[in-house]
Residue, then its C-alpha position, 0 to 999 in steps of 0.5 A: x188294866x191290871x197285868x200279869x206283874x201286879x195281879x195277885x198270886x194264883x196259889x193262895x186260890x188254888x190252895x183253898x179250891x184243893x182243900x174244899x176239893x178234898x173236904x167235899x170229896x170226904x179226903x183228907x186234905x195235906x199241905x207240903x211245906x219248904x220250911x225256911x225261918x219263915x215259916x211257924x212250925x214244929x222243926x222237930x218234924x222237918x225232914x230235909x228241909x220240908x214238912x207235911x201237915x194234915x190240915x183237915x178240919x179234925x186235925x187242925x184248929x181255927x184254919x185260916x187260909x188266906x191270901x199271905x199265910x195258912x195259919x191254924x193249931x194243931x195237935x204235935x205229941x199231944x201238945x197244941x202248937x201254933x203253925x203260921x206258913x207264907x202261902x208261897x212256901x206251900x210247895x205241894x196240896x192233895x189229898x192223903x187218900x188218893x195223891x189227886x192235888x197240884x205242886x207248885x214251884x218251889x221258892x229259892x231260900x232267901x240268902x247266902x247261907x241258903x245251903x247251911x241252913x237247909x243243912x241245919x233243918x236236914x239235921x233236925x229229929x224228924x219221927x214223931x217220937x223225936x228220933x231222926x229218920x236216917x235210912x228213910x228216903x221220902x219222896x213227894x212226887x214218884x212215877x207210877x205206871x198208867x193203867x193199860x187201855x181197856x183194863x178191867x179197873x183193877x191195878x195193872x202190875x208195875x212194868x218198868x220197861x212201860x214209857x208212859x208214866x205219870x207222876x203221882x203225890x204220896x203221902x209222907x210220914 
């Protein structure tokens, strides 16, 4: 009998079920990533210790999503880049269309100099043309207003006073 210790991590399941999800439904699927030294990716465009990739099958190159790594190229500035990424790094996938997806727990950094290397990867350039992001507030999961019971499918105006909100992934440049 296998218990709940020695089986293995849902995440790398429900990060491939996410990603059929949005392929089948034509969106494009986005992977958000803690990035530590574990993790393969351009540093250039960490922002506050974090990364966002599109890893639909036009933007990437020999996906592989397995049950340790999510590995695959892409195109940064126009040139290939290999990103190798622990599984248990990914901290959020949905789709870019619509923020439908699961965040999962984010994964302690490793060590005692967990706050000086987020620090370091906080200070790295962040735009795709290199240049740091310094007044641009990124958030991964904002509240939005539920849409009014018997509403007539348009989007109801945001009521700040509203108690029932939901949270909702957004899409990060």
């Amino acid at each position: 009998m296998i218990d709940a210790q020695s089986s293995s991590s849902t995440r790398p399941y429900l990060i491939r079920a996410l990603y059929e999800w949005c392929t089948d439904n034509g969106l494009t699927p986005y992977v958000a990533v803690q990035v530590d030294d574990s993790v393969q990716v351009p540093r250039e465009y960490v922002k506050d210790g974090e990364i966002v990739l599109n890893i639909s099958f036009d933007a990437t190159s020999g996906l592989e999503l397995g049950n340790e790594f999510v590995a695959f190229s892409a195109r940064f500035a126009g040139k290939a880049r290999e990103i190798m990424i622990p599984v248990d790094r990914v901290i959020a996938i949905y789709a870019r269309e619509n923020g439908q997806g699961m965040a999962f727990p984010r994964p302690a950094l490793p060590g005692p100099d967990a706050a000086s290397a987020a620090a370091a990867l906080a200070a790295a350039p962040a735009g795709m043309d290199g240049t740091p992001h310094a007044d641009t507030e990124v958030k991964l999961v904002e509240s939005v207003p539920s849409p009014a019971p018997g509403s007539a499918g348009g989007k109801p105006e945001p009521d700040p006073s509203s108690p029932t909100k939901r949270p909702k992934l957004t899409r990060i440049k």
